[in-house]
C-alpha positions in Angstrom: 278.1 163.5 86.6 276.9 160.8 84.4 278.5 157.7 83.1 280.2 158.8 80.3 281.6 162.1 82.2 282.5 159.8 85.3 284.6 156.9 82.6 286.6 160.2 81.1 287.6 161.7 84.8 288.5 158.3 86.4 290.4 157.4 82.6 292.3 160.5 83.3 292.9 160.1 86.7 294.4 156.3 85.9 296.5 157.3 83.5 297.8 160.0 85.8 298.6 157.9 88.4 299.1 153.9 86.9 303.0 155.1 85.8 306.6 153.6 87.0 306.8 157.0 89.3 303.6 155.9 91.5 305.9 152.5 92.4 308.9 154.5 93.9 306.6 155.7 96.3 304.4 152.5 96.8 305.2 149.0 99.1 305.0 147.2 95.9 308.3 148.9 94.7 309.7 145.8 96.9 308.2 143.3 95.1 309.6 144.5 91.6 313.3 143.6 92.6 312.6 139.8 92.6 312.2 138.0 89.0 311.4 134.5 90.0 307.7 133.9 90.3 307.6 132.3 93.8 309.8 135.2 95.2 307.3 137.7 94.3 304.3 136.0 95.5 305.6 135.2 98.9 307.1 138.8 98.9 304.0 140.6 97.1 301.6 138.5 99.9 303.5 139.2 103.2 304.7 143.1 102.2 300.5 143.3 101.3 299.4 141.5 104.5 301.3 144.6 106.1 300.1 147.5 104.3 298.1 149.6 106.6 299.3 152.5 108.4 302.1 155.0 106.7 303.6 153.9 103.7 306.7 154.8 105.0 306.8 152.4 107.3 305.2 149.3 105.9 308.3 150.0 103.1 310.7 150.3 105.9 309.3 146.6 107.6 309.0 145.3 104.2 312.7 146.0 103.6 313.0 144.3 107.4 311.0 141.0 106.3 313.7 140.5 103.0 316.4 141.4 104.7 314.9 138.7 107.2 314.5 136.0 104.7 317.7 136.5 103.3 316.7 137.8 99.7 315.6 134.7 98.7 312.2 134.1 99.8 311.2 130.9 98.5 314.2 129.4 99.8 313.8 130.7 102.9 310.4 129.6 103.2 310.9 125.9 102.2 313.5 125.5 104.8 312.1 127.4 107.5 311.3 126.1 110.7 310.1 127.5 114.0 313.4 127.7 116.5 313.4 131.0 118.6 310.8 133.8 118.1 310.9 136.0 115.7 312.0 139.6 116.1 309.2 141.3 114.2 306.6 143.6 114.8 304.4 146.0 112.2 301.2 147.3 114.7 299.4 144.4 115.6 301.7 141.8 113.2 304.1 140.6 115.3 306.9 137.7 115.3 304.2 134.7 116.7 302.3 135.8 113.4 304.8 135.7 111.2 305.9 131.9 112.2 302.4 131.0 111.4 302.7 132.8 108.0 306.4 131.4 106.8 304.7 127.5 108.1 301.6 128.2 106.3 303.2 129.2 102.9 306.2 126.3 103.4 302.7 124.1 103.8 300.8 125.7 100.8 303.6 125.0 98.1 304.3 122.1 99.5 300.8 120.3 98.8 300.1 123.0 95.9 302.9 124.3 94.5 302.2 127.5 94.3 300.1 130.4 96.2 298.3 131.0 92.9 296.8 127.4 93.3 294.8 127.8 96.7 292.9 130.9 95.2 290.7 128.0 93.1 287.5 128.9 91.9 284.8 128.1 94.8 281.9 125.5 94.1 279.3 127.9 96.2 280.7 131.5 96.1 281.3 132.8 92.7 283.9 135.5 91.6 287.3 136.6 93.7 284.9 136.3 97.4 284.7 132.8 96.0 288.5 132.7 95.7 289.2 133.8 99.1 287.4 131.7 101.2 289.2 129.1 99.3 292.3 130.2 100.5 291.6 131.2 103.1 290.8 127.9 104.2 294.1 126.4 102.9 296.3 129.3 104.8 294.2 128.2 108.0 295.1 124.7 107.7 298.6 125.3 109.4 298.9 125.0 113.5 298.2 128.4 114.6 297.2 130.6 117.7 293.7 132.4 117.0 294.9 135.6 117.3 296.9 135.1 113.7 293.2 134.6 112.2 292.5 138.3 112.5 295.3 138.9 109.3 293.4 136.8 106.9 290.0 138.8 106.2 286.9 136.8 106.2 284.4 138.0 103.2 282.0 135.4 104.6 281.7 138.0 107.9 281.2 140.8 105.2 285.0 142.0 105.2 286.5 143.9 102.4 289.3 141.9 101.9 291.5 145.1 101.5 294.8 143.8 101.5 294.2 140.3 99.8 292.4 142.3 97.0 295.3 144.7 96.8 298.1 141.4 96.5 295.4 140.0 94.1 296.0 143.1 91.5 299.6 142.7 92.4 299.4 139.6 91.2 296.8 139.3 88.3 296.6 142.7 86.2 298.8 143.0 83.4 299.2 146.4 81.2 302.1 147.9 79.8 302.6 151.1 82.5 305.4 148.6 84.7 303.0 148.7 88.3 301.3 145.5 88.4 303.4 142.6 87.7 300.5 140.2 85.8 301.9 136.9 87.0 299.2 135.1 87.9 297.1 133.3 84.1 294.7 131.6 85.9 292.5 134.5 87.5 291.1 137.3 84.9 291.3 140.4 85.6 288.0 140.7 85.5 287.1 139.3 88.3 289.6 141.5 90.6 287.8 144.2 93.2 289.4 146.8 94.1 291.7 147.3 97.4 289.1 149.3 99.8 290.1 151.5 101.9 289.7 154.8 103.3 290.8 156.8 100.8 289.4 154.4 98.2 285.9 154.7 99.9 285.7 158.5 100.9 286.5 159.3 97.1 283.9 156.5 95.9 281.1 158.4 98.2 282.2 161.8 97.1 281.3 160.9 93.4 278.5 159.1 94.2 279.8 155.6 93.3 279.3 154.2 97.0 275.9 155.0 99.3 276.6 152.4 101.7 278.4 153.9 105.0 280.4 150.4 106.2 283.7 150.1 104.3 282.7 146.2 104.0 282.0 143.6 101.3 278.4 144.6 100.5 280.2 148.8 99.8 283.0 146.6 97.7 280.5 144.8 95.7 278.2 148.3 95.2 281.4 150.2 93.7 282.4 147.1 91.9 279.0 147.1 90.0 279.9 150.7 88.6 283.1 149.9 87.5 282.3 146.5 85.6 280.2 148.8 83.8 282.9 151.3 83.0 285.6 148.7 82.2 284.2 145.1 82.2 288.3 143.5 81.3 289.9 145.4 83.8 287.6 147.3 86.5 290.1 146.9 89.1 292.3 149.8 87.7 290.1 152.4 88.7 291.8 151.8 92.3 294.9 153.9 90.8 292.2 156.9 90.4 290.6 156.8 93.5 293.8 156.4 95.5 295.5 158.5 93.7 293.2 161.5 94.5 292.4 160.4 98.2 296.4 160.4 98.9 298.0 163.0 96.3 295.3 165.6 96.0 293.6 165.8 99.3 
C-alpha cells in the first residue's frame, strides 16, 4: 500500500485500539490508580521494567510490587533501605534486582528530584537514544551486582530499548482517549519511538514498514522514519496499531 493508504489503516487501527477498554487489559492499568506524580513514575518504571512475558502475570507481579511498597511508592522509596532480601521474582528479575532498583530511584530523586530529570537531553546523542544513555548512566550510579545491568537496555550496544520506550509513552504522550497519562512537559512527544517488540516488529515487516531482520535500535530507528512521516507530533501512537493487531487479531 502506499503512504496515504498505510496513514488511513494504522489511523483506524489507533483509534480502534488507543480507548479506556485496552487499559483493563494492559499492565499500565496499575499505574492509573496513583494521582501523585512520583507514585506513577516509580510505579509506571518498575511495572514497565517487568513487562515481558504474559500479561497476566506481569499484572499479577505488578500488583505484588505495590502491595510490596505499601501503596505508597514514593514514600516507600525514600525510606527504603536494604535489611533482608527481598522476596521477589518475575523470570530473570528477582529480589537482589529489585534492592538495586528501590536504592537507585531513593538515589535519583534524591540528587534530581525526579525520574523525569535524568532523561536530560545528551550533548552527543540526539533524540530519546540520547535520553537513555543519560539515564541510564544516572540509574547505574548506585552500588550494584552486574547481573542487574542486563534490566537497563543499552542503545549504545544497538538495543531497542523496549521497555524504557514503552514507560517513556507512559509517561510523555498526552491525548484525550485516558491510556497514556502525559506527565512528563519536558520531553515532546515527538521524540518518543515506539515499544519494539515481537508483535510490534512481525506486524511492521508484514506491511513493509521494517526490512531489517534484528529487533534492535537500527529496525527501531527504520520504522521510526515511516511514522515521523505519517505523524511528525505524535508517531509513537502507531504502537496502539501495531500491537493491537499482533495481540488481538492474530
Amino acid at each position: 500500500m502506499n503512504t496515504n493508504e498505510l496513514k488511513e489503516y494504522l489511523d483506524f487501527k489507533v483509534n480502534q485500539y488507543n480507548t479506556i477498554e485496552f487499559v483493563k487489559t494492559d499492565p499500565i492499568r496499575l499505574i492509573h490508580g496513583f494521582h501523585k506524580k512520583e507514585d506513577i513514575e516509580i510505579v509506571g518504571f518498575l511495572i514497565a521494567t517487568i513487562a515481558w512475558g504474559k500479561r497476566q502475570m506481569i499484572i499479577k507481579n505488578g500488583e505484588r510490587l505495590i502491595e510490596l511498597m505499601g501503596n505508597t511508592p514514593h514514600e516507600f522509596v525514600m525510606n527504603y533501605e536494604s535489611k533482608k532480601p527481598l522476596k521477589f521474582v518475575h523470570r530473570t528479575f528477582n529480589g537482589t534486582d529489585l534492592d538495586f532498583f528501590f536504592r537507585s530511584l531513593r538515589n535519583i530523586y534524591t540528587l534530581h528530584g525526579s525520574l523525569e530529570a535524568v532523561f536530560s537531553p545528551h550533548q552527543s546523542f540526539p533524540g530519546i537514544k540520547g535520553r537513555i544513555i543519560n539515564f541510564r548512566e544516572a540509574f547505574l550510579e548506585t552500588d550494584h551486582e552486574k547481573r542487574s545491568e542486563k534490566h537497563i537496555s543499552n542503545p549504545l550496544k544497538n538495543s531497542a530499548a523496549k521497555r524504557i520506550n514503552m514507560f517513556l509513552r507512559w509517561m510523555v504522550r498526552k491525548d484525550n482517549c485516558g491510556v497514556d497519562l502525559g506527565i512528563w512537559k519536558s520531553i515532546r512527544p515527538s521524540e518518543l519511538c515506539i515499544p519494539l517488540d515481537v508483535h510490534t516488529a512481525r506486524w511492521a515487516e508484514n506491511l513493509e514498514i521494517k526490512t531489517r531482520k534484528q529487533n534492535d535500535w537500527k529496525a527501531l530507528e527504520e520504522i521510526m522514519t515511516v511514522f515521523r512521516e505519517l505523524d511528525p507530533k505524535d508517531p509513537s501512537k502507531y504502537d496502539f496499531a501495531l500491537f493491537g493487531i499482533g495481540v488481538f487479531e492474530t
